[in-house]
C-alpha positions, 0 to 999 in steps of 0.5 A, a space after each residue: 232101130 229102123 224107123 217106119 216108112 210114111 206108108 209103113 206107119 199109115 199101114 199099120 195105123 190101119 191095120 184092125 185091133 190094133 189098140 191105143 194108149 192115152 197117156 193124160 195128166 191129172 189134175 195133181 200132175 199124175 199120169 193116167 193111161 188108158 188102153 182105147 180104140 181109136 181111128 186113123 182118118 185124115 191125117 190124125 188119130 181120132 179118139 172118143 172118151 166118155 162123157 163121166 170118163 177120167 181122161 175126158 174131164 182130165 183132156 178138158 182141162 190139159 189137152 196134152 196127150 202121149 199116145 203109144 200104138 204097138 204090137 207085141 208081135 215081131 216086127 215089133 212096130 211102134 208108133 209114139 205121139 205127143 202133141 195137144 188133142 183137139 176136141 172136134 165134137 163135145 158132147 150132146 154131137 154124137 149123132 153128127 159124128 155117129 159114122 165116124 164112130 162106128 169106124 172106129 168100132 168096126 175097126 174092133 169088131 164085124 159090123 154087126 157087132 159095132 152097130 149092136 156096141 153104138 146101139 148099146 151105148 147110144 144113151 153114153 154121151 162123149 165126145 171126139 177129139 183128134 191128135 192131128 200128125 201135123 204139128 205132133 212128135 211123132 217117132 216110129 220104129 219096128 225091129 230089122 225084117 228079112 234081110 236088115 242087120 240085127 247088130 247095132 240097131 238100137 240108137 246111139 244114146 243107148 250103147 256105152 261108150 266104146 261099144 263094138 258093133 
């Protein structure tokens, strides 16, 4: 399957509405996924849970995360990243890094709908954690586009052996 570009990627990472699943650990070893906005700055995917969320308290004690951004429309892109998530600003920050948050909901909603969503959840706490590229598995893949072969384009380990193309 085609991997996207270093442009590709960037691009849709960009792209506005496009959501984010955080894939954290409980504390029993379970997994917990949780559908969340996010921000691509910088290199790094830029995430902020809530102070009495789940994956907050479950990222303070193992900072290991899976993240999946995808579409459900063709070309089908995919971004998959697994590595430990920094937490850039803990709680009792927010007004230090209040912009970068009304980045990411703008990315979500028009302006004034993400000034009306910070001033409505002003008095939440959180904090902001970054994935950083660098250093994390990152893999990429989008079905062929105009002009790509459709046969043979999923990876090796899929097909049994002897299968024709």
């Amino acid at each position: 399957m085609p991997q996207l570009t270093a442009a590709e990627r960037d691009s849709f990472l960009n792209e506005p509405g496009v959501l984010m699943r955080i894939a954290v650990a409980r504390e029993d070893g379970s997994p917990l996924v949780t559908p969340i906005w996010f921000l691509c700055e910088d290199e790094a995917i830029y995430f902020t849970p809530r102070e009495k969320s789940e994956w907050f308290h479950c990222l303070r004690r193992d900072p290991r995360v899976a993240l999946c951004i995808d579409e459900a429309a063709l070309p089908y892109r995919k971004v998959l990243l697994e590595g430990k998530a920094e937490l850039v600003h803990d709680i009792g920050e927010d007004d230090v890094w209040r912009d970068q948050y009304r980045r990411i909901a703008m990315r979500y909603v028009d302006p004034e709908g993400a000034e009306a969503y910070i001033q409505n959840t002003i008095d939440q706490p959180r904090g902001l954690y970054r994935l950083p590229l660098a250093g994390s598995s990152v893999k990429t893949w989008r079905m062929p586009v105009e002009g790509e072969a459709g046969m043979g384009i999923w990876h090796d380990r899929y097909y049994v052996e002897g299968t024709s193309f």
